[in-house]
mmCIF file as Biopython writes it, N, C-alpha, C and O atoms, coordinates in Angstrom:
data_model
#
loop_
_atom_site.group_PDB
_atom_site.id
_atom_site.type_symbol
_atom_site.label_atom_id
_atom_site.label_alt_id
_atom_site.label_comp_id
_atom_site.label_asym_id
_atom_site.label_entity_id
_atom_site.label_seq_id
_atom_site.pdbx_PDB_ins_code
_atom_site.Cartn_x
_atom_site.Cartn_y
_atom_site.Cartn_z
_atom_site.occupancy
_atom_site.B_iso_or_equiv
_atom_site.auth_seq_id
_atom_site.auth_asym_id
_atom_site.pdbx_PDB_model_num
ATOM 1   N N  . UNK A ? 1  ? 1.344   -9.392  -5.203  1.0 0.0 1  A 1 
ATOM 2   C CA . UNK A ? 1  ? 0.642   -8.220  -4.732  1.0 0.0 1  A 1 
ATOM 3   C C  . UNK A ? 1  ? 1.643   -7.155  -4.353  1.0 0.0 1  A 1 
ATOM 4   O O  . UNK A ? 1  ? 2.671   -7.512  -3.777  1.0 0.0 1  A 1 
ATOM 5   N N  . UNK A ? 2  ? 1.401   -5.654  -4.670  1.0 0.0 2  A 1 
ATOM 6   C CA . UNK A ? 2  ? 2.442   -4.841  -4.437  1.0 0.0 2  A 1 
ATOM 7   C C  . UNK A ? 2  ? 2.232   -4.683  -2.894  1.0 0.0 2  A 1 
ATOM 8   O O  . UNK A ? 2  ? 1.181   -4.719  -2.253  1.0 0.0 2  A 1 
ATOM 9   N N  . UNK A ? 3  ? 3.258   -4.536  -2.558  1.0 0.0 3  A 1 
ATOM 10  C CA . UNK A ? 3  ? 3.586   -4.269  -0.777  1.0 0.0 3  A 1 
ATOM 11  C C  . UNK A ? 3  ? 4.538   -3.039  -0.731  1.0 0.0 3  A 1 
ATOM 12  O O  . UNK A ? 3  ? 5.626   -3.201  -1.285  1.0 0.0 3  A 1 
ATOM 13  N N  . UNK A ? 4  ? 4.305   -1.904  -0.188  1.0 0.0 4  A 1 
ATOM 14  C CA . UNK A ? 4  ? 4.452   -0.516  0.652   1.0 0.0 4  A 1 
ATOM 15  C C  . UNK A ? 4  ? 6.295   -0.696  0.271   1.0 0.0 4  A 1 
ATOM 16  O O  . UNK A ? 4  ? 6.534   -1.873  0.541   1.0 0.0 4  A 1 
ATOM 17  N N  . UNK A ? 5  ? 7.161   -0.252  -0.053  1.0 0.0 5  A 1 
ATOM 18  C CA . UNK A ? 5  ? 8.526   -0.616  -0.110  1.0 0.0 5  A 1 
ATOM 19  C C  . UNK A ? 5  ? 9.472   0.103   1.365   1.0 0.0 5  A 1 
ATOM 20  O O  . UNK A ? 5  ? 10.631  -0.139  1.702   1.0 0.0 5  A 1 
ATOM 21  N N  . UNK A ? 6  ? 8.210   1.258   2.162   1.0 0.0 6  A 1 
ATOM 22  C CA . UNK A ? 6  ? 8.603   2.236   2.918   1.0 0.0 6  A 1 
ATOM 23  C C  . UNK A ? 6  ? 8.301   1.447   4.139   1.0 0.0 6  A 1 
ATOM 24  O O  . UNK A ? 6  ? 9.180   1.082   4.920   1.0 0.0 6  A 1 
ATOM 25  N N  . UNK A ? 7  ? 6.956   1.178   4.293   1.0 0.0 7  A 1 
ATOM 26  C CA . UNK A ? 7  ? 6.643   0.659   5.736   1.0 0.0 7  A 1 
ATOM 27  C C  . UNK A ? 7  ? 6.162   -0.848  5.479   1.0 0.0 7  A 1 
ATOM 28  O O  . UNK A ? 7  ? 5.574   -1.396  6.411   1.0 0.0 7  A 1 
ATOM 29  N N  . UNK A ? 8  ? 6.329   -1.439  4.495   1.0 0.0 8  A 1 
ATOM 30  C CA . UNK A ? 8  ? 5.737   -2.556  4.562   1.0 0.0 8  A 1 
ATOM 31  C C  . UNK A ? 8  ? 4.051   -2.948  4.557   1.0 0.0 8  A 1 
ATOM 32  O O  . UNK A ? 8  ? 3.498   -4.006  4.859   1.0 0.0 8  A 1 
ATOM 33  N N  . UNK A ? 9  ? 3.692   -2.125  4.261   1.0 0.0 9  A 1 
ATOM 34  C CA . UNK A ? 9  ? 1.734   -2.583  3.966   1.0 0.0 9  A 1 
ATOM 35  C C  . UNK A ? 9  ? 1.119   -2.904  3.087   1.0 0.0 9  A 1 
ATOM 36  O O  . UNK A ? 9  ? 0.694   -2.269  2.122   1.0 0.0 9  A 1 
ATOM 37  N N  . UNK A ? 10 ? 1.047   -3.778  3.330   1.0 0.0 10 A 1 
ATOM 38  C CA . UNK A ? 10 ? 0.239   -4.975  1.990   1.0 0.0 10 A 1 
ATOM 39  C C  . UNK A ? 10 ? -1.726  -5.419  2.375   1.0 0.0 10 A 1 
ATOM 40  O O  . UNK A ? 10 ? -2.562  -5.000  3.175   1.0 0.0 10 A 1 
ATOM 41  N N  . UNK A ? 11 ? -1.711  -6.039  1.720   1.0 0.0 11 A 1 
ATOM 42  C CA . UNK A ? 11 ? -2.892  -6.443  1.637   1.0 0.0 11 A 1 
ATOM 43  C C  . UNK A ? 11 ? -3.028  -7.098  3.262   1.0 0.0 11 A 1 
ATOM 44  O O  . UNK A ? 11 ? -2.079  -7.614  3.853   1.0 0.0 11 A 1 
ATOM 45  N N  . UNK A ? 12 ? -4.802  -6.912  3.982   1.0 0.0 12 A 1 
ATOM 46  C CA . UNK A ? 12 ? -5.804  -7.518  4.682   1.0 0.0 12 A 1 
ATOM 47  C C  . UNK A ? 12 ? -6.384  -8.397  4.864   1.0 0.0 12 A 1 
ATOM 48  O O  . UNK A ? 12 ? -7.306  -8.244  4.063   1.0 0.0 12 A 1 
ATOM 49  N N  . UNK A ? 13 ? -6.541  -9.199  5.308   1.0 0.0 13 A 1 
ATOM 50  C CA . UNK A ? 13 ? -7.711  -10.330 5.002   1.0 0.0 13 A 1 
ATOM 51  C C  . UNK A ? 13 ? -8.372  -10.347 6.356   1.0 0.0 13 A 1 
ATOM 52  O O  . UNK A ? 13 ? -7.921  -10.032 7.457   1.0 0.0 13 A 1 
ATOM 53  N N  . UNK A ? 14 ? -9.533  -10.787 6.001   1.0 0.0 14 A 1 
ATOM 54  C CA . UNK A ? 14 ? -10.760 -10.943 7.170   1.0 0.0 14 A 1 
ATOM 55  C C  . UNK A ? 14 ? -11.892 -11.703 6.743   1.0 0.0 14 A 1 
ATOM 56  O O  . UNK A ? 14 ? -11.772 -12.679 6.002   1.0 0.0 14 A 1 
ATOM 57  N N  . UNK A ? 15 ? -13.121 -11.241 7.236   1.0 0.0 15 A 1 
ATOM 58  C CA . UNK A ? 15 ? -14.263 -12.175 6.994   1.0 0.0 15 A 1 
ATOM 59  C C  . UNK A ? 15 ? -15.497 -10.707 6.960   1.0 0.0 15 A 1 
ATOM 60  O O  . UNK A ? 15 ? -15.780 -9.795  7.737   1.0 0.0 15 A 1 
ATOM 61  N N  . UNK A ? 16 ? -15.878 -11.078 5.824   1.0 0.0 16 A 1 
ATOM 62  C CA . UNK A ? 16 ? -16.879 -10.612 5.231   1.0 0.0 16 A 1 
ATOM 63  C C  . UNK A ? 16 ? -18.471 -11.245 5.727   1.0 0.0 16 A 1 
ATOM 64  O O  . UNK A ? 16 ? -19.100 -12.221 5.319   1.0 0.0 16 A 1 
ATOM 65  N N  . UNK A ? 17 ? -18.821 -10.092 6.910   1.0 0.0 17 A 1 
ATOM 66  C CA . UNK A ? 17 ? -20.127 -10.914 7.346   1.0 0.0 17 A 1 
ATOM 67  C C  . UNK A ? 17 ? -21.399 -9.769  6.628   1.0 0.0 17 A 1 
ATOM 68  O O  . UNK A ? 17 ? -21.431 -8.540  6.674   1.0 0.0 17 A 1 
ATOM 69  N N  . UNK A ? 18 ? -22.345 -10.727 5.998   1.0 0.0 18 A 1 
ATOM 70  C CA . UNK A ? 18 ? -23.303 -9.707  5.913   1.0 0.0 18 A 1 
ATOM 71  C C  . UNK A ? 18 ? -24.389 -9.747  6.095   1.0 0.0 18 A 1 
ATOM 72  O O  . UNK A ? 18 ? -24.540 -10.685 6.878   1.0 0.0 18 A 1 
ATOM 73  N N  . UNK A ? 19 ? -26.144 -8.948  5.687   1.0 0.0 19 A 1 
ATOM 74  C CA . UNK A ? 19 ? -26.850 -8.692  6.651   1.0 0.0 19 A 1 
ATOM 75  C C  . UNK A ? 19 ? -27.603 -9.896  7.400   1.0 0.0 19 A 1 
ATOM 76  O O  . UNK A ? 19 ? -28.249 -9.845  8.447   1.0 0.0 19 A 1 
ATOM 77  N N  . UNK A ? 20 ? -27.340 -10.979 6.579   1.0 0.0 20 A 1 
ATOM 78  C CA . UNK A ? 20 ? -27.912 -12.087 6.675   1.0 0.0 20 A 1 
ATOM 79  C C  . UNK A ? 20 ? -27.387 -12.987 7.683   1.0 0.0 20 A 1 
ATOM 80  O O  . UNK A ? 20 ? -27.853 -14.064 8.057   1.0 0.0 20 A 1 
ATOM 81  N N  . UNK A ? 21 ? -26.012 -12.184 8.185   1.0 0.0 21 A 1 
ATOM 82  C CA . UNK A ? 21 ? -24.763 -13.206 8.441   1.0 0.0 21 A 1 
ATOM 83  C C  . UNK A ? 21 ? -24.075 -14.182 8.372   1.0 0.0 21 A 1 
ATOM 84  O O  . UNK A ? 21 ? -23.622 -14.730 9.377   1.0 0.0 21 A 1 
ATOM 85  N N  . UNK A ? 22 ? -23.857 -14.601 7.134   1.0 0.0 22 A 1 
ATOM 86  C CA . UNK A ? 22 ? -23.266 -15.566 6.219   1.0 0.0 22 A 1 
ATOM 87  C C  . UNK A ? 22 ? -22.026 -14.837 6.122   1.0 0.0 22 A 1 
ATOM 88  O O  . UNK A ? 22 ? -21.873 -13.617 6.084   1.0 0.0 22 A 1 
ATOM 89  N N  . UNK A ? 23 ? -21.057 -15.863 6.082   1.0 0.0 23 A 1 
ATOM 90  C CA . UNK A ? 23 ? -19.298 -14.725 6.288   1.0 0.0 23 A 1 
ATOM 91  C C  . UNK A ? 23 ? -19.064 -15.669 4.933   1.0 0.0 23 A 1 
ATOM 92  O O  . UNK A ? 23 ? -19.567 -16.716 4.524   1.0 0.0 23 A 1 
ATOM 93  N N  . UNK A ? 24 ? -18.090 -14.800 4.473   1.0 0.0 24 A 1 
ATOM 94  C CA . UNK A ? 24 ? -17.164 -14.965 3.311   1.0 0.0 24 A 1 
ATOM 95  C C  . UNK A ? 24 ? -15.958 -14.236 3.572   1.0 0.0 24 A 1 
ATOM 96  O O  . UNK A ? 24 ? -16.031 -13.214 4.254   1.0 0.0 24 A 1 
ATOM 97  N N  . UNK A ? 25 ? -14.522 -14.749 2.980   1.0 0.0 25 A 1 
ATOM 98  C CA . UNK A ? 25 ? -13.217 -14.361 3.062   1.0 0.0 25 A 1 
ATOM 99  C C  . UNK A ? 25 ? -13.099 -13.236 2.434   1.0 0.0 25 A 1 
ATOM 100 O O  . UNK A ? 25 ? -13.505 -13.387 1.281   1.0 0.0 25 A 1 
ATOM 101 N N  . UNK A ? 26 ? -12.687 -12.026 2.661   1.0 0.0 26 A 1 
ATOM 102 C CA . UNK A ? 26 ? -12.484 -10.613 2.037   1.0 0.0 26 A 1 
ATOM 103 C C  . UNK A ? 26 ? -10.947 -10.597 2.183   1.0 0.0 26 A 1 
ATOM 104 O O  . UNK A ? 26 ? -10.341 -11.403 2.890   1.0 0.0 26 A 1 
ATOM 105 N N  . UNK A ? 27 ? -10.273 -9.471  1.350   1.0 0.0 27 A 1 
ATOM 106 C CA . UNK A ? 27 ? -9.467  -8.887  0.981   1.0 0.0 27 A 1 
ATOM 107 C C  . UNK A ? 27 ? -9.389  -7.482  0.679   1.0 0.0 27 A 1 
ATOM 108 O O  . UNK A ? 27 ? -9.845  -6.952  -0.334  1.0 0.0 27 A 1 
ATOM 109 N N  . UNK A ? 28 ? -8.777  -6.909  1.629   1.0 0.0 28 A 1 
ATOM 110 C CA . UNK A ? 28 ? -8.532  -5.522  1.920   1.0 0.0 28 A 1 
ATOM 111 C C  . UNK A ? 28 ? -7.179  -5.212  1.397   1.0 0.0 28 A 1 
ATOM 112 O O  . UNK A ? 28 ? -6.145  -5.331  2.054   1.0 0.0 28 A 1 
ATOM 113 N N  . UNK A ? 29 ? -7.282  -4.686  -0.197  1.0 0.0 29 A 1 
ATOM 114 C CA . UNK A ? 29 ? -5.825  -4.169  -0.428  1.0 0.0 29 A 1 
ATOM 115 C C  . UNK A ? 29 ? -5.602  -2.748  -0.056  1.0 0.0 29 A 1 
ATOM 116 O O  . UNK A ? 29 ? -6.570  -1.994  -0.161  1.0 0.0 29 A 1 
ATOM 117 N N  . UNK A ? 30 ? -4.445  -2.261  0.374   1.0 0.0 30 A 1 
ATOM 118 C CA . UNK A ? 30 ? -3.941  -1.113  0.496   1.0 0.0 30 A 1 
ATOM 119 C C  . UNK A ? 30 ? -3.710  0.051   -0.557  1.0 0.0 30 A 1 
ATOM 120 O O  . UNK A ? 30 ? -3.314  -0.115  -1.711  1.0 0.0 30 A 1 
ATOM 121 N N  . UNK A ? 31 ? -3.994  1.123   -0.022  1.0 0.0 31 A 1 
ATOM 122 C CA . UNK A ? 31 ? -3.675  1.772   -1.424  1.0 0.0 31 A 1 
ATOM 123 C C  . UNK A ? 31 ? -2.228  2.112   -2.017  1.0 0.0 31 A 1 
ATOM 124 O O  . UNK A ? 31 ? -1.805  3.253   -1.832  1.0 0.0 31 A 1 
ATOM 125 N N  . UNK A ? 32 ? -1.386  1.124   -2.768  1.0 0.0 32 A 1 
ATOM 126 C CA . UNK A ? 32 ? -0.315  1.447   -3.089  1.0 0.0 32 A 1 
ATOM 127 C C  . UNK A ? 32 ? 0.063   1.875   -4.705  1.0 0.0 32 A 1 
ATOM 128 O O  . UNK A ? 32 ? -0.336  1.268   -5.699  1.0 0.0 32 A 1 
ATOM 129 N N  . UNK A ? 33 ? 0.964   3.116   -4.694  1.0 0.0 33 A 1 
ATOM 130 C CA . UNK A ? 33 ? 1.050   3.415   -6.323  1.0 0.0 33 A 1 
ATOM 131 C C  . UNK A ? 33 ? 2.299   3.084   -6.673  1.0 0.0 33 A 1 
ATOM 132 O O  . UNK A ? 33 ? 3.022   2.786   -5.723  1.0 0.0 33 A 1 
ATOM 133 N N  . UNK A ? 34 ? 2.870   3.035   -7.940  1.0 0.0 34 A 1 
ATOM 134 C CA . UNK A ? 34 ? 4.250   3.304   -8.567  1.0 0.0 34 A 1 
ATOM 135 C C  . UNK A ? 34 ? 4.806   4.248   -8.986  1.0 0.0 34 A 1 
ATOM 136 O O  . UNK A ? 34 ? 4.577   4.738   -10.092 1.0 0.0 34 A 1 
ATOM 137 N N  . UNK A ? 35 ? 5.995   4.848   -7.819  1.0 0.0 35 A 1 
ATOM 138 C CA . UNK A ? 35 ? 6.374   6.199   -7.969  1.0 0.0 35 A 1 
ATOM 139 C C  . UNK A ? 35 ? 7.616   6.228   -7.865  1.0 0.0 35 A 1 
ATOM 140 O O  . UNK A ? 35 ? 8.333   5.610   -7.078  1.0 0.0 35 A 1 
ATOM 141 N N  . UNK A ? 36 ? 8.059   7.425   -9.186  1.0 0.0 36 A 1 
ATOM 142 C CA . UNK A ? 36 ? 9.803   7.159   -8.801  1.0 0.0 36 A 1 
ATOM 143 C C  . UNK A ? 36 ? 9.864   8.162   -7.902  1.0 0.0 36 A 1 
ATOM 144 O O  . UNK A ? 36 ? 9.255   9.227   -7.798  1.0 0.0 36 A 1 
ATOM 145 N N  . UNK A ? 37 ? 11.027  7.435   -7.031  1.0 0.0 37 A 1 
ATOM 146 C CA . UNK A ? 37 ? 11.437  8.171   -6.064  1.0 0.0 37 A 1 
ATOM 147 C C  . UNK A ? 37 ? 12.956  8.366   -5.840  1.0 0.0 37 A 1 
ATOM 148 O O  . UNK A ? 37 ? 13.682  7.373   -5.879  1.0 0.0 37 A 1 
ATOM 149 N N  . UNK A ? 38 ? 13.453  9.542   -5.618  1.0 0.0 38 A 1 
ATOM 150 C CA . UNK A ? 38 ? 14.740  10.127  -5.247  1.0 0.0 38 A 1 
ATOM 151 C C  . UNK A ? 38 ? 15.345  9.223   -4.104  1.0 0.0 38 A 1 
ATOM 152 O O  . UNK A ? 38 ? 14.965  9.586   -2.991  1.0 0.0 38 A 1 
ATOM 153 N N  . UNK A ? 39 ? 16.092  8.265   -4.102  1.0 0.0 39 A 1 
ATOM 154 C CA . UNK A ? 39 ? 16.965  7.531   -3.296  1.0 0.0 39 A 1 
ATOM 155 C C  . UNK A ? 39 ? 18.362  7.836   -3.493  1.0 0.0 39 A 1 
ATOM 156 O O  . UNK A ? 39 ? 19.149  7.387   -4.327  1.0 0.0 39 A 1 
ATOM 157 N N  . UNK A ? 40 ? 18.525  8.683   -2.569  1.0 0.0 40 A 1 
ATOM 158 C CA . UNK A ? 40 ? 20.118  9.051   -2.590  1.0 0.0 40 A 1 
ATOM 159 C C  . UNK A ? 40 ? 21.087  9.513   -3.734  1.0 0.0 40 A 1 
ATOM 160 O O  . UNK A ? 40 ? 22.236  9.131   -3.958  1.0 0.0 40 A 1 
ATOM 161 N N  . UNK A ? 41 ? 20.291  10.470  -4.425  1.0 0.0 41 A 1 
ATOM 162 C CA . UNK A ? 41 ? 20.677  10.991  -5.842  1.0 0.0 41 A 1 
ATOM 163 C C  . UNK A ? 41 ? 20.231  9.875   -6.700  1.0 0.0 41 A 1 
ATOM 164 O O  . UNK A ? 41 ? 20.237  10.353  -7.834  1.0 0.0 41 A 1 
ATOM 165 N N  . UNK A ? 42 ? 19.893  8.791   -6.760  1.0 0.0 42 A 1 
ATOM 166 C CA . UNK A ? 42 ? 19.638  8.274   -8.087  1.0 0.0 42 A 1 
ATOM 167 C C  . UNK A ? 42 ? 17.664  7.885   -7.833  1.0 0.0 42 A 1 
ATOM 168 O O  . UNK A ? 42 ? 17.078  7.710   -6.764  1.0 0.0 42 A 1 
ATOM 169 N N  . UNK A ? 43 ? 16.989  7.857   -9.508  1.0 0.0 43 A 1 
ATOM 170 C CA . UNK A ? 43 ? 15.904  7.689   -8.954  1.0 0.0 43 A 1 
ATOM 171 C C  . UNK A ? 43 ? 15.300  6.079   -9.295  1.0 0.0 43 A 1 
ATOM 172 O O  . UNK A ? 43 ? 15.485  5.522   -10.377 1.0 0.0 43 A 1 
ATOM 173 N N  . UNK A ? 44 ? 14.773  5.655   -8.488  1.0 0.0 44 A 1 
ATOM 174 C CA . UNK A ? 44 ? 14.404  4.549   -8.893  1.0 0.0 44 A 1 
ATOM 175 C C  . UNK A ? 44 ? 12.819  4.830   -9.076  1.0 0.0 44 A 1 
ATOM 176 O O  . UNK A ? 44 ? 12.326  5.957   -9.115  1.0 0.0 44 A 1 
ATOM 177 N N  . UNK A ? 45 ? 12.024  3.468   -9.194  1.0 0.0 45 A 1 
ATOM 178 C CA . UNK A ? 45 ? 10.481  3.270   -9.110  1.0 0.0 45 A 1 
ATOM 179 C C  . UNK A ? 45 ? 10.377  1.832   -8.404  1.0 0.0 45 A 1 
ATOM 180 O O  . UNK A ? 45 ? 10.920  0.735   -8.530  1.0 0.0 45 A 1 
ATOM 181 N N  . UNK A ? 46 ? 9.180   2.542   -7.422  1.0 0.0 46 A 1 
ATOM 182 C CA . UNK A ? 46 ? 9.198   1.831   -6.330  1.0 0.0 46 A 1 
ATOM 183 C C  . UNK A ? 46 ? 7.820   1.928   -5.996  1.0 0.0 46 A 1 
ATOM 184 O O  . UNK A ? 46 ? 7.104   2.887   -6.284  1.0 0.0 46 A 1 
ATOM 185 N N  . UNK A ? 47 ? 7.362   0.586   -5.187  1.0 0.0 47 A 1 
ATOM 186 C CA . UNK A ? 47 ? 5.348   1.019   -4.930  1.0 0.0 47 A 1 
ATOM 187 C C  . UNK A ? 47 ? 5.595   1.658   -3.284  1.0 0.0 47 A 1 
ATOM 188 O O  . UNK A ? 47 ? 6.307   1.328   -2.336  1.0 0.0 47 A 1 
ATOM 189 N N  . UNK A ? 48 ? 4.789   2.527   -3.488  1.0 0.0 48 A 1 
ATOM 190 C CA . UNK A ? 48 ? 4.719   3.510   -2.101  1.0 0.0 48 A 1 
ATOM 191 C C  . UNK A ? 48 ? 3.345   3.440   -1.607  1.0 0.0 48 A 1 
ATOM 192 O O  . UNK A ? 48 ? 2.621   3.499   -2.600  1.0 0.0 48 A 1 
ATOM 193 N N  . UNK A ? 49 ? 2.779   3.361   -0.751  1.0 0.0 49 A 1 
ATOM 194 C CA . UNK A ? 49 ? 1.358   3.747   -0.260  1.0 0.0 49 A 1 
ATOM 195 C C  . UNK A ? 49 ? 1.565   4.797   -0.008  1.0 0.0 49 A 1 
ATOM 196 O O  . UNK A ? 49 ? 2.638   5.388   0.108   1.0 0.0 49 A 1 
ATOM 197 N N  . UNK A ? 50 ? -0.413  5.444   0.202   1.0 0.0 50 A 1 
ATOM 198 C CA . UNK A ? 50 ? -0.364  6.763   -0.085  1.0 0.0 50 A 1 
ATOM 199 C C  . UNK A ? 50 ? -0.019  7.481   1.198   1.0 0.0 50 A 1 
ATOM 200 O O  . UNK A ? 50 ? 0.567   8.559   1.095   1.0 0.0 50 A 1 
ATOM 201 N N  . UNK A ? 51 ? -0.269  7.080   2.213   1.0 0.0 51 A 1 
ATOM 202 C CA . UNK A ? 51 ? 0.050   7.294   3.936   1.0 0.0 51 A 1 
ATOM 203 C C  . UNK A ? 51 ? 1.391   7.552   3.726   1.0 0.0 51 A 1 
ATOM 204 O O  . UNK A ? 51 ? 1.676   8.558   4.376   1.0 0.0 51 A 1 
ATOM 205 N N  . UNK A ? 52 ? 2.424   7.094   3.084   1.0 0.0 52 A 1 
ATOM 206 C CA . UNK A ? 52 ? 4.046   7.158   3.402   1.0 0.0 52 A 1 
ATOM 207 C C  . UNK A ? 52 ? 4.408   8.485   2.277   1.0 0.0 52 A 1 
ATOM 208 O O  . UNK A ? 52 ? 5.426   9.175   2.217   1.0 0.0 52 A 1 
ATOM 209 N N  . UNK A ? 53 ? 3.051   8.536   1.369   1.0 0.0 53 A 1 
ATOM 210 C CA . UNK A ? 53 ? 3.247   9.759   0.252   1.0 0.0 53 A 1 
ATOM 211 C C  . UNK A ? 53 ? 3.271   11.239  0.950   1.0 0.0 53 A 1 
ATOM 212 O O  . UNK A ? 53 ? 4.136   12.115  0.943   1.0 0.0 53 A 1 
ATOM 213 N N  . UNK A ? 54 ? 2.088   11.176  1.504   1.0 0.0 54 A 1 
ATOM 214 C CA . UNK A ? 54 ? 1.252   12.136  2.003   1.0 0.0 54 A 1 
ATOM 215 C C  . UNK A ? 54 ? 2.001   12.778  3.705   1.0 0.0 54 A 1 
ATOM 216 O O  . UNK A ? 54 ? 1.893   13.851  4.298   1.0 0.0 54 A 1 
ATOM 217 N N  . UNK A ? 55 ? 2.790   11.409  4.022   1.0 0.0 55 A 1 
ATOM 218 C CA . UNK A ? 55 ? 3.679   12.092  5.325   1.0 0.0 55 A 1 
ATOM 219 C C  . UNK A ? 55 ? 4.974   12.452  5.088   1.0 0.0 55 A 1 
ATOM 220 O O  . UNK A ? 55 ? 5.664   12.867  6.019   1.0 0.0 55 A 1 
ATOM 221 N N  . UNK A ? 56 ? 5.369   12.364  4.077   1.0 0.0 56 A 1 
ATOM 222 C CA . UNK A ? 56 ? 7.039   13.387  3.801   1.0 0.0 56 A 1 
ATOM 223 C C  . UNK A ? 56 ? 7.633   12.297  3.566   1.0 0.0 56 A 1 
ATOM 224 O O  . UNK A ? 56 ? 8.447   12.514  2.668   1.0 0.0 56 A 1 
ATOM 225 N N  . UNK A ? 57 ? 7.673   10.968  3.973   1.0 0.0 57 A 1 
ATOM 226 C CA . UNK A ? 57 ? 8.944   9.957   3.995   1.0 0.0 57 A 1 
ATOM 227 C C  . UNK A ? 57 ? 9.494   9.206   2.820   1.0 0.0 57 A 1 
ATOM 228 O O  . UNK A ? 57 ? 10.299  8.275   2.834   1.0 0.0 57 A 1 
ATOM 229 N N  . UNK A ? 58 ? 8.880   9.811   1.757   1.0 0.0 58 A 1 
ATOM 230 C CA . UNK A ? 58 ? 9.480   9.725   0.781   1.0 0.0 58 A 1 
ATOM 231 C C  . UNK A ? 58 ? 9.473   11.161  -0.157  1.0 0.0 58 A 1 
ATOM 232 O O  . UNK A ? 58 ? 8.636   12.060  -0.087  1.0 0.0 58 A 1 
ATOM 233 N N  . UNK A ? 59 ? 10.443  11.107  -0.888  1.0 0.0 59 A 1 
ATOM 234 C CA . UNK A ? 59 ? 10.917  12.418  -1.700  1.0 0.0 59 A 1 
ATOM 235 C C  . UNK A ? 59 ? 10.625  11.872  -3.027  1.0 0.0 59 A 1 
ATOM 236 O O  . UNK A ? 59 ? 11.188  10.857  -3.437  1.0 0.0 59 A 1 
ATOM 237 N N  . UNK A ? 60 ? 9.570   12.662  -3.854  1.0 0.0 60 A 1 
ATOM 238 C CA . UNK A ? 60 ? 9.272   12.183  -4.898  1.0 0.0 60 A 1 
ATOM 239 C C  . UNK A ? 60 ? 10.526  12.567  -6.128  1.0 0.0 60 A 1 
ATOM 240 O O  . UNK A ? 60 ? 11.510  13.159  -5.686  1.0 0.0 60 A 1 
ATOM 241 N N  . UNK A ? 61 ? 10.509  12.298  -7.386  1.0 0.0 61 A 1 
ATOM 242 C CA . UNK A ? 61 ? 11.817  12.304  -8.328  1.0 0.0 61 A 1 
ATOM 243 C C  . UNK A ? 61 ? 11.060  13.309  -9.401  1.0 0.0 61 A 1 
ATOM 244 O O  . UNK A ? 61 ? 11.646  13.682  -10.417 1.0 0.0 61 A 1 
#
């Protein structure tokens, strides 16, 4: 599973209750993309979530 390379955020898990209340195991993935990014003059590709996109802390390539 891709995991955040900036802050570390990966996938959720919990319990899926519904109206009936019968629970089942859920999975909450994060939204992460593959983006090259400018690391110290050279660019690599790396999975970023969009929270670490959208706040400056990474410099796109």
């Amino acid at each position: 599973m891709a995991k955040c390379a900036v802050c570390g955020k990966g996938a959720h898990f919990g319990i899926q209750v519904s109206h009936s209340h019968r629970r089942s195991n859920k999975m909450w993935k994060s939204n992460v993309k593959r983006v090259r990014v400018n690391d110290n003059g050279t660019v690599k590709k790396m999975y970023v979530c969009t929270s670490c996109l959208r706040s400056g802390s990474v410099e796109r390539a």
